[in-house]
C-alpha positions in Angstrom: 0.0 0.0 0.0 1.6 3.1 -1.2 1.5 5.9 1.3 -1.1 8.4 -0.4 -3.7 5.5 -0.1 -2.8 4.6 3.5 -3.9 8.3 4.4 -6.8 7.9 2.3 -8.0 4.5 4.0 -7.1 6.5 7.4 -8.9 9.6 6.7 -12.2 7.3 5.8 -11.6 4.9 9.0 -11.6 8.6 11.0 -14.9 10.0 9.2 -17.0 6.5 9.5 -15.8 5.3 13.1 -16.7 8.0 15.1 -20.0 8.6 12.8 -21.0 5.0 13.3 -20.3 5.3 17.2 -22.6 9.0 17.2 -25.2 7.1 15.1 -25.9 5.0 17.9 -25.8 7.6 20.3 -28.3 9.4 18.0 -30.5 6.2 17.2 -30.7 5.9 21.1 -31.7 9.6 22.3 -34.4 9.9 19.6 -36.0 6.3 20.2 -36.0 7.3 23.8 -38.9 9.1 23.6 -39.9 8.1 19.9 -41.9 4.9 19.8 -41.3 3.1 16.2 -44.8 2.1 16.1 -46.5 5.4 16.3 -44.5 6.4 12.8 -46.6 7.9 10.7 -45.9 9.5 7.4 -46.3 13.3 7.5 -49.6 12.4 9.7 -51.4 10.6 7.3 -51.0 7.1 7.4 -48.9 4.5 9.9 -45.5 3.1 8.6 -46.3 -0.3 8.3 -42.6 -1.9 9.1 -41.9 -4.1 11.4 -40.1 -1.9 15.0 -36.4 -3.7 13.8 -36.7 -2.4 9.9 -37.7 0.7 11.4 -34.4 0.7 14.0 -32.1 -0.3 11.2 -33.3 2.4 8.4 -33.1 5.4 11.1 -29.5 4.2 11.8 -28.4 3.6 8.4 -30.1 7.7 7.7 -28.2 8.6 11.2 -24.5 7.3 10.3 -25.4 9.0 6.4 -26.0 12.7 7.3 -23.2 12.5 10.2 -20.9 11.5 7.9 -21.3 13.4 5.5 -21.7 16.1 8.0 -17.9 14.5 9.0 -16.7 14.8 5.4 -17.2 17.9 4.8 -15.8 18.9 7.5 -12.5 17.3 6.7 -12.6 18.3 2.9 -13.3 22.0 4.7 -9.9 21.8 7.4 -7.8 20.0 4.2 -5.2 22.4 3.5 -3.6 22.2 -0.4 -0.3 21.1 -0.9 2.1 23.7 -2.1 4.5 21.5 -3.5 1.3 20.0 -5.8 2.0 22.3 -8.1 
């Protein structure tokens, strides 16, 4: 593995890791006093998955916006390279 990709695979392993960890955090607070059976779609009708689909959807949405939130961030703090060119 050259070098350039090794800071690449360490830059993603620093965005998703701590993302995945304050996905769960998130997934926890808002199902706290959000019950997954009581979803309804803009107040019409009931979401008609099961409490577990409903869990794992939310999560994946979670980890999604905080890292991307993550991302930017560290495309934001990147500083160029003089010696690029």
């Amino acid at each position: 593995m050259t070098t350039q990709s090794t800071t690449f695979a360490v830059r993603v392993l620093c965005i998703l890791w701590p993302s995945f960890l304050m996905a769960g955090v998130a997934e926890m607070l808002v199902f706290a006093v959000v019950d997954p059976s009581e979803l309804s779609w803009f107040g019409e009708r009931a979401i008609a998955w099961s409490s577990t689909a409903i869990y794992s959807v939310s999560f994946l949405l979670f980890w999604a916006v905080i890292s991307t939130s993550a991302a930017l961030t560290q495309v934001l703090l990147t500083t160029p390279n003089p010696e690029a060119g």
